[in-house]
N, C-alpha and C positions, 0 to 999 in steps of 0.2 A: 504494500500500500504506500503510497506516494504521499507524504505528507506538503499540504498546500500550504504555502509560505503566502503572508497577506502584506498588501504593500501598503506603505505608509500612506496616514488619511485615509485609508480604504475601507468601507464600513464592514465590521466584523458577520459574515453572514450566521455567527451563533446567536445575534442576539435580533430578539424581536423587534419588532416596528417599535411598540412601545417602550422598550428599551434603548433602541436608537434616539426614539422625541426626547427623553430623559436626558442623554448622553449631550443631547445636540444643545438643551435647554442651559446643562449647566458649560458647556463650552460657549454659548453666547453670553452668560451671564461671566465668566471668565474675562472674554475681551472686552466688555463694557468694562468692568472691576479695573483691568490692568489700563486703559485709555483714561477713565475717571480720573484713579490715582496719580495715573502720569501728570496731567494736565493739573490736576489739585498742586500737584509741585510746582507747575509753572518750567515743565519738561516738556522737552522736544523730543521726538521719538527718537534721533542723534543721541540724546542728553541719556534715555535708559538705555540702549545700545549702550554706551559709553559705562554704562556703571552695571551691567549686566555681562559685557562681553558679546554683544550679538551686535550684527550690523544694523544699523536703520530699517534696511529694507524689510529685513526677517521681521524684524518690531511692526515696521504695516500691516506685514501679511498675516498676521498671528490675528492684529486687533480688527482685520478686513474679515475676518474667519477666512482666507488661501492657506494658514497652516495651521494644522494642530498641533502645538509643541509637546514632547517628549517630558516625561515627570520631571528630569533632568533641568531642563529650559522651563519649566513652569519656579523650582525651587529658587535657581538662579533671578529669575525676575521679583519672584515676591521678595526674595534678600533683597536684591534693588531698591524696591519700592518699599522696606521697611515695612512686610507684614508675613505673616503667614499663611504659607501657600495652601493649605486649605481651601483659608477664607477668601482665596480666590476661586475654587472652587464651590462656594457655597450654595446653595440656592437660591433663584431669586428672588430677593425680598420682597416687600408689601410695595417700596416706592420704586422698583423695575419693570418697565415693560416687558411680559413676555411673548413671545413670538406668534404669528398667526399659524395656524398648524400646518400650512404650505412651506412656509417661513424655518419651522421646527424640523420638518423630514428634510429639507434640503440645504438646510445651514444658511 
């Protein structure tokens, strides 16, 4: 049997639809959390590249949802941003929009 290697970003075919909207909800609630606090700083996405170790660009594409970072590059940013990476992971609170359910299955 041929073990099937999944590529990055690539949505996991073990988990359910509803599993996916879950997944997809706290990765958008994710890149709101990490652009908020950025700019709470009065950060440029240069300025957490710079104190995270990642380039600008990668910094867009994360908070555009183009990438889902690695637990690795999530620890790394929340050290950045002087919080714990969890609670970028959290859920989304009472005061966040969440996504319209078109919005949710396709990021």
């Amino acid at each position: 049997m041929q073990t099937q290697i999944a590529r990055p970003n690539a949505p996991d075919p073990r988990l359910s639809v509803v599993d996916r909207a879950v997944i997809d909800q706290r990765l958008q609630g994710m890149r709101r959390r990490i652009r908020a606090l950025r700019i709470a700083r009065g950060w440029t996405q240069q300025d957490l590249g710079d104190r995270s170790g990642y380039w600008q660009s990668y910094i867009g594409q994360i908070e555009r949802g183009q990438k889902r970072p690695p637990l690795e590059t999530l620890f790394s940013l929340a050290q950045a941003l002087e919080v714990d990476a969890l609670d970028l992971l959290a859920p989304i609170g009472p005061g966040e929009r969440r996504a319209a359910p078109a919005e949710a299955m396709h990021g």
